[in-house]
N, C-alpha and C positions, 0 to 999 in steps of 0.2 A: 884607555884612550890617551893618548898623545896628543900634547899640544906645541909649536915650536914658535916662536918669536923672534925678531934681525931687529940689529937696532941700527939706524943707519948713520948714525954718528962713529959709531965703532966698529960694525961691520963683522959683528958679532951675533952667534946664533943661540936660542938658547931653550931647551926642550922640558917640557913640562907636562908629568906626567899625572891624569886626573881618575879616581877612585869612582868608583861604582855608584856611592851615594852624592858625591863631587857632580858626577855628570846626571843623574836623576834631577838635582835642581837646578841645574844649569837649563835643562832642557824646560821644564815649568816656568822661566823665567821669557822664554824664548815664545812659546806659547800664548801665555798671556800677552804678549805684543802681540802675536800675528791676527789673531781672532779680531779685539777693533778696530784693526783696520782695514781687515776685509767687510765689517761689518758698516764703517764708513765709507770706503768706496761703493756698495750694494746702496747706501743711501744718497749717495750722491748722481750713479745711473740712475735712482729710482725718481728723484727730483728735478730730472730732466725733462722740460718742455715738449708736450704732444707735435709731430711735427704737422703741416699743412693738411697732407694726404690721411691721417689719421680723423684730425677734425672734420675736414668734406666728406669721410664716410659715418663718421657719426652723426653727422647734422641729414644724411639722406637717410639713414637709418630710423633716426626719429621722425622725419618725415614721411617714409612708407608708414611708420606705425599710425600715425596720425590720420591718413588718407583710409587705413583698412579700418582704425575705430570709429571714421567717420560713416564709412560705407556700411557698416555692422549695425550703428546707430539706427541710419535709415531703414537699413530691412528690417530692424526691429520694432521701428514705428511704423514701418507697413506692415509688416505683420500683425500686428496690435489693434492696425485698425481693421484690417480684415476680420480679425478674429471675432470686432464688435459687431460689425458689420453680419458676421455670421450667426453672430448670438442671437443678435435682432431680431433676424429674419427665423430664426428656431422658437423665437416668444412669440411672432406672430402665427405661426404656422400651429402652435402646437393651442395658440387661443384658437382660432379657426377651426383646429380639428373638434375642439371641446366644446365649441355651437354645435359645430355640423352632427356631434354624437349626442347631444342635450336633445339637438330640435328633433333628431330619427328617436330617440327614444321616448321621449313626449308624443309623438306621431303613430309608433308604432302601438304604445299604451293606449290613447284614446281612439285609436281602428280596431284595439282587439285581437291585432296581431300575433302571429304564434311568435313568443321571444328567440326559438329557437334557428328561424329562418335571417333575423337581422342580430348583428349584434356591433351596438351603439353603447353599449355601459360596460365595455369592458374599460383593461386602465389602458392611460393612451403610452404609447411607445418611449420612455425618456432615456435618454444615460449620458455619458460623458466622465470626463474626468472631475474632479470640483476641486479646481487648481484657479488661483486671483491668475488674470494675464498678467500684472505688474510683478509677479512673481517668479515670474516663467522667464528661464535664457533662452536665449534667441533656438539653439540647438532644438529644444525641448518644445518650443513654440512652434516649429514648424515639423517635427515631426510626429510629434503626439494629439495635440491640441485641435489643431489647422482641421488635422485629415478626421479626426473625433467628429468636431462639427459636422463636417462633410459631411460623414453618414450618419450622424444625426440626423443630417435637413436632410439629407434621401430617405432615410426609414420612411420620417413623415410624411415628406409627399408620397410615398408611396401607401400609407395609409390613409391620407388625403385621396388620394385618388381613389382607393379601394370607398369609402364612405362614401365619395362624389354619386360612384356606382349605385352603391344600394340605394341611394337615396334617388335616385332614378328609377332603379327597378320599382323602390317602395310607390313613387307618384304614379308611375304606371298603373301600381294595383291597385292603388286608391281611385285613381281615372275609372278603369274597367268598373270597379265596385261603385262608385258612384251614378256610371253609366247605366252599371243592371239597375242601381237602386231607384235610376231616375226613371226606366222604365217599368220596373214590377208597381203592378196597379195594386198599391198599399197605400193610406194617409187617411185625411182627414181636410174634408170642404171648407167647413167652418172652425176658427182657432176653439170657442167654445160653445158646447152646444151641446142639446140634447136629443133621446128621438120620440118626436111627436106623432109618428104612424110608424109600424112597422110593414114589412115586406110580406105580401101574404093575402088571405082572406082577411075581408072584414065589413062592415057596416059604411055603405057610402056614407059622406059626410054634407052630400045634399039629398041624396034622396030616403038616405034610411036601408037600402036594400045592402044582402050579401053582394061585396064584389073584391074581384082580384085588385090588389094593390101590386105596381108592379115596382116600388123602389121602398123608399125610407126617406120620412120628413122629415129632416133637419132643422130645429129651432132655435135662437138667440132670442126670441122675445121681443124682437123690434128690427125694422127695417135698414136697411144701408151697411150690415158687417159683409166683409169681403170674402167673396168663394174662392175657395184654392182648387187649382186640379191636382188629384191624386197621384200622376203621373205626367211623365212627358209624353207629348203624340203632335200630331195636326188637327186644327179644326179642319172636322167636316159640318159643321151646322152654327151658323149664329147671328141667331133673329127669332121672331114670333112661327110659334107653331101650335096649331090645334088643341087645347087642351092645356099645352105647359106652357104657354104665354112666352117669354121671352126666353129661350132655350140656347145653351151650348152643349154642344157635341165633339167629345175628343175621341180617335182613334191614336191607341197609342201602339199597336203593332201587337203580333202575337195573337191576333183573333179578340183583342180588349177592345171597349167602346165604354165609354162615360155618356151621362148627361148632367147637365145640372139645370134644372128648371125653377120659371116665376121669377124669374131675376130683376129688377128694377130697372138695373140698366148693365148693357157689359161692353167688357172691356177688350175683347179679340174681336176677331175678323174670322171672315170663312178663308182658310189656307194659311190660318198662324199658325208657325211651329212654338209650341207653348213647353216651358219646362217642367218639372214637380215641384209643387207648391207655391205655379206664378199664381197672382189675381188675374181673375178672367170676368168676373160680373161682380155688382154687390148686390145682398138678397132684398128680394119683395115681394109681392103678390101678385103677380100679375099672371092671366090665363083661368082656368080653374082651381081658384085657393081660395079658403078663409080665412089666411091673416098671413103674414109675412115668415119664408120658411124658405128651403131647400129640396125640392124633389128631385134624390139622386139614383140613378139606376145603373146599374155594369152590364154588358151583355159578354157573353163568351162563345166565340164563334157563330156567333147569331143567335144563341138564346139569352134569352132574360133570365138573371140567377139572382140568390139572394146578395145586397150591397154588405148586408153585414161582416161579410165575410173578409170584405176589404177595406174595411173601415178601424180606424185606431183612434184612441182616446175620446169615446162618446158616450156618454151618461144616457143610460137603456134604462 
């Protein structure tokens, strides 16, 4: 490499010739200049003032962020509260269902129902996620959580509903069964008592001779305890008659007829629709009796048959 120099005093030229390791350091010396201060100019652009139009988008910049975590906030406290709101209504639905399944299977156990026709003790419908709401991002809260609920509270009501049913259908057949019970001529006149005649041949008790008895004397021991009727029907008879002194008469349909006689005083009318086991007289002796009693007799389809037959809890 050549180097030439003019000196302008003299106007003289003068050339200078540089070696291989000459010009390796020369060039090192060159180098180490250039580098800081491009590394100072790079600091000095870098220290330059944002201009206007720079600041006005970063200032609307922070303000969209602002306005969308405001909006985020909110839907995330409505969701929040929905979600309680939803919870709520799944504690109340799912205590309801667990009466409505207590009180049929209680119901169902004391009628004697077959278990197989109702079924109140199974377990009741639950599930869900078991996630805290306060825990939950917004994402996750509404599409997991929300719609979870949802059909949760639909299962239920729809188990709700399904219980509502049976427990209908169950009152139905407790209705009917009630209804046959109220009319099958089964019970008992007096709460307690014994039987002081039976139904049958036997020895009058004024004159001494053989004669038919046609019912079964019922005794308490003392006047004034209250007759029940066996059965629901309508009076047909109630007042003094022939023989049984102060008498009622119930038809209760199916070809059945009661009577209960000697009564003190009673308590129906001719053309009362009476139910099973209302009071209808209280006992006494009135008509042809020795002491205060019951003379009860059933007819079927118009014959006289034995009472005992339809009698329950009486000391024979």
């Amino acid at each position: 490499m050549k180097l030439i120099f003019v000196s302008e005093k003299l106007g003289e030229s003068r050339a200078f010739f540089l070696g291989r390791w000459l010009r390796a350091l020369l060039s090192l010396c060159l180098l180490g200049t250039t580098i800081p201060g491009v590394y100072y100019i790079f600091q000095e652009l870098r220290s330059e003032p944002p201009s206007l139009s720079d600041l006005n988008s970063d200032i609307e910049l922070q303000k969209r962020l602002l306005e969308q975590a405001e909006k985020i906030g909110f839907l995330q406290q409505k969701s929040n509260n929905e979600i309680s709101a939803l919870t709520a209504r799944l504690g109340t639905l799912q205590a309801r269902l667990s009466r409505l399944d207590s009180l049929g299977l209680r119901i169902t156990q004391l009628a004697n129902l077959d278990d197989g026709e109702f079924d109140f003790d199974g377990d009741l419908p639950v599930g869900g996620p078991s996630v805290s709401v306060t825990d939950l991002s917004f994402p996750s809260l509404i599409s997991n959580d929300y719609w979870a609920a949802e059909e949760a509270i639909s299962d239920l009501t729809m188990h709700l509903e399904d219980r509502e049913r049976q427990l209908l259908f169950l009152e139905e057949v407790l209705d009917r069964r009630e209804a046959a019970n109220n009319r099958q001529v089964f019970g008992q006149p007096l709460e307690y008592s014994w039987v002081a005649s039976k139904f049958g041949n036997r020895p009058d008790p004024f004159t001494g001779k053989n004669s038919f008895h046609s019912g079964i004397d019922l005794t308490t021991g003392k006047a004034g305890a209250e007759i029940r009727t066996i059965a629901s029907g309508v009076v047909t008879w109630a007042g003094p008659r022939s023989g049984y002194g102060l008498l009622v008469e119930v038809n209760h349909g199916n070809g059945f007829v009661t009577r209960y006689a000697h009564s003190e005083k009673l308590l129906v009318a001719l053309g009362d629709v009476v139910t099973k086991s209302q009071k209808i007289a209280h006992v006494g002796s009135t008509g042809r009796s020795t002491g205060p009693h019951v003379h009860f007799e059933v007819y079927k389809n118009g014959r006289i048959v034995d009472p005992a037959t339809y009698l329950s809890n009486t000391i024979r």
